[in-house]
VMD Tcl script that draws the C-alpha trace (Angstrom):
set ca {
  {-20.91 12.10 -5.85}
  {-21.88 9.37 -3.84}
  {-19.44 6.45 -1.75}
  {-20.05 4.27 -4.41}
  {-19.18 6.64 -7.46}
  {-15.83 7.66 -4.99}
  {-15.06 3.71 -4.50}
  {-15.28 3.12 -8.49}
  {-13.04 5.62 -8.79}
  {-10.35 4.34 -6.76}
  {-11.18 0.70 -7.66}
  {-10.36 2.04 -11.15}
  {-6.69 3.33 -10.10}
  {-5.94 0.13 -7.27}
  {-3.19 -2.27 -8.10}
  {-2.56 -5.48 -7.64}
  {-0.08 -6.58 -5.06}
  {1.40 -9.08 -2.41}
  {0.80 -9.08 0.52}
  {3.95 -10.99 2.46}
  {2.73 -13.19 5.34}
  {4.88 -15.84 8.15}
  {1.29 -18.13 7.14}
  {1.47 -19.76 4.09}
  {1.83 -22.78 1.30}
  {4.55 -23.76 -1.35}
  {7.58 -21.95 -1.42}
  {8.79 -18.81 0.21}
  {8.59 -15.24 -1.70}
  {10.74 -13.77 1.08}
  {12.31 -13.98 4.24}
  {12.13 -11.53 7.27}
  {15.62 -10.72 9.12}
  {14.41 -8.99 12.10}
  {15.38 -5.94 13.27}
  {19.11 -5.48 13.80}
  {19.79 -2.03 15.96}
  {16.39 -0.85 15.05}
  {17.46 -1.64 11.35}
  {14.71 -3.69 9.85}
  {15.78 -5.89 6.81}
  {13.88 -7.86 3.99}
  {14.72 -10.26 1.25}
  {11.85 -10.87 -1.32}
  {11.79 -12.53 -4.85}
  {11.55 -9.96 -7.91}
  {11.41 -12.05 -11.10}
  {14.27 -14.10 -11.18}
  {16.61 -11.86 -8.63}
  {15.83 -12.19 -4.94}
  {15.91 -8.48 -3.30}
  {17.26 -7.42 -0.16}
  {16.04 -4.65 1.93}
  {17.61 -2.56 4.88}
  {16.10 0.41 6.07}
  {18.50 2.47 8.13}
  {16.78 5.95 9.38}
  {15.30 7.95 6.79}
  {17.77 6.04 4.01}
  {18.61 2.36 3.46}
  {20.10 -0.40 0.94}
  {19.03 -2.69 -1.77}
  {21.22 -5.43 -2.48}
  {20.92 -8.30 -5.46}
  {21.26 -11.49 -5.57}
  {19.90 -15.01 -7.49}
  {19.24 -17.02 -4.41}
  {18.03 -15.67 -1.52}
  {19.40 -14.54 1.90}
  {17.77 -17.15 3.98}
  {16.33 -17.25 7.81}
  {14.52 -18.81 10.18}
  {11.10 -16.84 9.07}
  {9.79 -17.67 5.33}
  {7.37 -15.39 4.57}
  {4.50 -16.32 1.99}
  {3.12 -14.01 -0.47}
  {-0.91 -13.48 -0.28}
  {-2.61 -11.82 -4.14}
  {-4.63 -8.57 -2.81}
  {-5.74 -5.68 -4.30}
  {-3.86 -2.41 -3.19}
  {-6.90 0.47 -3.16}
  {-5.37 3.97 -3.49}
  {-5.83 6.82 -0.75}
  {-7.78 9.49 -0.69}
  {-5.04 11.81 -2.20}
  {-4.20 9.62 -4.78}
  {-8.36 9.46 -5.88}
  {-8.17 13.40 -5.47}
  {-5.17 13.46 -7.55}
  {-5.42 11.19 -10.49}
  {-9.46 10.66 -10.10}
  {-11.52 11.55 -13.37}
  {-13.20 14.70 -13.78}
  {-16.33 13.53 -11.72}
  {-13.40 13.90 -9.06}
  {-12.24 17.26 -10.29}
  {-16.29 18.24 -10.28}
  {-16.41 16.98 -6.60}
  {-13.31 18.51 -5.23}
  {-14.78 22.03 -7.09}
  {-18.17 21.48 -4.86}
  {-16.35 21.23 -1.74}
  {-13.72 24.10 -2.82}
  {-11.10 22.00 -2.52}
  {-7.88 21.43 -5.03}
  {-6.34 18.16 -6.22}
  {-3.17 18.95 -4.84}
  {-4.50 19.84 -1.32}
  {-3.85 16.81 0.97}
  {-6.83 15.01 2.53}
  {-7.30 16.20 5.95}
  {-9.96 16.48 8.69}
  {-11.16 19.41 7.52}
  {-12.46 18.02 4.35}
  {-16.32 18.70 4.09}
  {-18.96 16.02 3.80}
  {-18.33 12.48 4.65}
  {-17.97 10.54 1.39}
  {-14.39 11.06 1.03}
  {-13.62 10.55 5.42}
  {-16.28 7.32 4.65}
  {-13.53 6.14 1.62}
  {-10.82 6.69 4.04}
  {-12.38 4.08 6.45}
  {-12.73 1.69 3.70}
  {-8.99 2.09 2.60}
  {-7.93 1.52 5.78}
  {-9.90 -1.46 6.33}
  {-8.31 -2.83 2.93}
  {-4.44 -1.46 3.79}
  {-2.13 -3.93 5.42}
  {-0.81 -0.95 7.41}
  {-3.98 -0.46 8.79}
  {-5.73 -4.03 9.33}
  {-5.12 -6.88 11.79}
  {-3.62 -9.52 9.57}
}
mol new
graphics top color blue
foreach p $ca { graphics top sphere $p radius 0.5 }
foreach p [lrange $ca 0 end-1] q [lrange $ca 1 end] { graphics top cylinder $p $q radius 0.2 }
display resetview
């Protein structure tokens, strides 16, 4: 398997998405709160309901509403494509996956780590990252 065979593999398993941005035309898909006592909270339009988000340590809240919880930053959603990880290729990847994982002696189930061998899969990683919002300057 080469990087290309490993990208059309997780091209076939990426989503699409939004990506929520401060830049942006038309109306507002969300609105950013801030961070409250290191509480971080998010309203966002789902459908017709408008969704709002507090994470609060390891746990957090969801609350509904029809109009949205308003504030001084709109945010403005951006289409992208969400590529999978490299566990999630491993995981759910055809059998040309399976076949590669079997070369390198290596289970679906085993997380990707550094001590993967070869490069196609650490060479996919760089690529995801590049495409993650997590990952990227934006």
């Amino acid at each position: 398997m080469n990087l290309a065979a490993f990208q059309a593999e997780a091209e076939r398993l990426a989503r699409p998405g939004y990506l929520l941005r401060k830049i942006g035309t038309g109306d507002p898909a969300g609105y950013w709160h801030g961070i409250e006592e290191g509480q971080p909270c998010v309203s966002f339009e789902s459908g017709s309901r408008w969704l709002t988000v507090t994470v609060q340590g390891g746990a957090g809240s969801v609350s509904l509403s029809e109009k949205p919880y308003k504030s001084d930053v709109p945010l403005y959603a951006e289409h992208y494509v969400s590529l999978p990880p490299v566990d999630a290729v491993f995981l759910q990847g055809s059998e040309l996956v399976g076949r590669f994982l079997a070369e390198h002696d290596w289970s679906r189930t085993e997380p990707f780590n550094d001590n993967f061998p070869g490069q196609i899969a650490h060479e996919y990683e760089a690529l995801w990252q590049s495409n993650c919002p997590l990952y990227r300057e934006i």
